[in-house]
C-alpha positions as CSV (number, residue, x, y, z in Angstrom):
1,X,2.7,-26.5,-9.2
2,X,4.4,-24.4,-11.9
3,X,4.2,-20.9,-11.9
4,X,4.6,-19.2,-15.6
5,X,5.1,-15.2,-14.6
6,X,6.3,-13.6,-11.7
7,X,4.1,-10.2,-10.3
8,X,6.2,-7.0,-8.8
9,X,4.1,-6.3,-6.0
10,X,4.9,-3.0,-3.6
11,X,3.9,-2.4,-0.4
12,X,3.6,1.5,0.6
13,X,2.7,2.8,4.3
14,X,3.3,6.3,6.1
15,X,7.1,6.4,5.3
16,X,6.6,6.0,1.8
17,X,6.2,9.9,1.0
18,X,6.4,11.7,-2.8
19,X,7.2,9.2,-5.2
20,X,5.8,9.7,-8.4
21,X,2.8,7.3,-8.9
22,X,3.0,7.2,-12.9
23,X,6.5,5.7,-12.5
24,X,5.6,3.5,-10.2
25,X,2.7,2.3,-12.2
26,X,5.5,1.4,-15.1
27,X,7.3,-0.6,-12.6
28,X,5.0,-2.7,-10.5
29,X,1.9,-5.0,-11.2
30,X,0.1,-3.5,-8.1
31,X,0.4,-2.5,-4.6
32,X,-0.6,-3.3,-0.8
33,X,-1.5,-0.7,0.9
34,X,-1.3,0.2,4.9
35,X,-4.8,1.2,5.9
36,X,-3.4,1.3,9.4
37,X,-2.1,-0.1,12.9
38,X,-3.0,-0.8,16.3
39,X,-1.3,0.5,19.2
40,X,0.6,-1.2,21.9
41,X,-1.0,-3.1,24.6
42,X,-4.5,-5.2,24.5
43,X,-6.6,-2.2,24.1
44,X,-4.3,-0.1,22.0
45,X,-5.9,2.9,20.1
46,X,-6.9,2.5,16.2
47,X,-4.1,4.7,14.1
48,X,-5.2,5.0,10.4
49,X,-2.0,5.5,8.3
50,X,-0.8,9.1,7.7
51,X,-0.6,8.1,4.2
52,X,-3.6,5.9,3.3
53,X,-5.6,9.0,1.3
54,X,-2.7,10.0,-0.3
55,X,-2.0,6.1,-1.4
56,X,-5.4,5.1,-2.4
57,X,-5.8,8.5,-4.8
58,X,-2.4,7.9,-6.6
59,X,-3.8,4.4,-6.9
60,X,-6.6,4.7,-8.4
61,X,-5.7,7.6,-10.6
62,X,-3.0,6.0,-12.5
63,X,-4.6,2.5,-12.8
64,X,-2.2,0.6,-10.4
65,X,-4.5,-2.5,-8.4
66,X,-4.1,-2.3,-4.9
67,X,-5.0,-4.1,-2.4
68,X,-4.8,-3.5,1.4
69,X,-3.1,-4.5,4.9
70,X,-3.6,-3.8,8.8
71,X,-1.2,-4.5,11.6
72,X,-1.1,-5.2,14.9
């Protein structure tokens, strides 16, 4: 398989705070985004990231496609 172009993909979470989205537009082909985590243990607690509203909103505002990921 041959692949012709290579995509700058970023990932941004909760410690990603105040970066300027329409730069970041002009340097990456899109973005994953944290939605969230689960806590310790087998029946650790739900955690949406801190940052997922914030994320999602410079997203969509400057055109950048996103896509999203969980942990665990």
């Amino acid at each position: 398989m041959e692949f012709t172009k290579t995509k700058k993909i970023a990932s941004v979470a909760w410690t990603q705070t105040g970066f300027d989205f329409s730069k970041l537009a002009e340097e990456v082909d899109g973005i994953i985004i944290k939605v969230g985590a689960r806590g310790w243990g087998a029946a650790g607690p739900l955690n949406k990231d801190a940052q997922f509203a914030n994320h999602i909103k410079g997203a969509v505002e400057h055109n950048i496609p996103y896509g999203f990921y969980f942990t665990s």
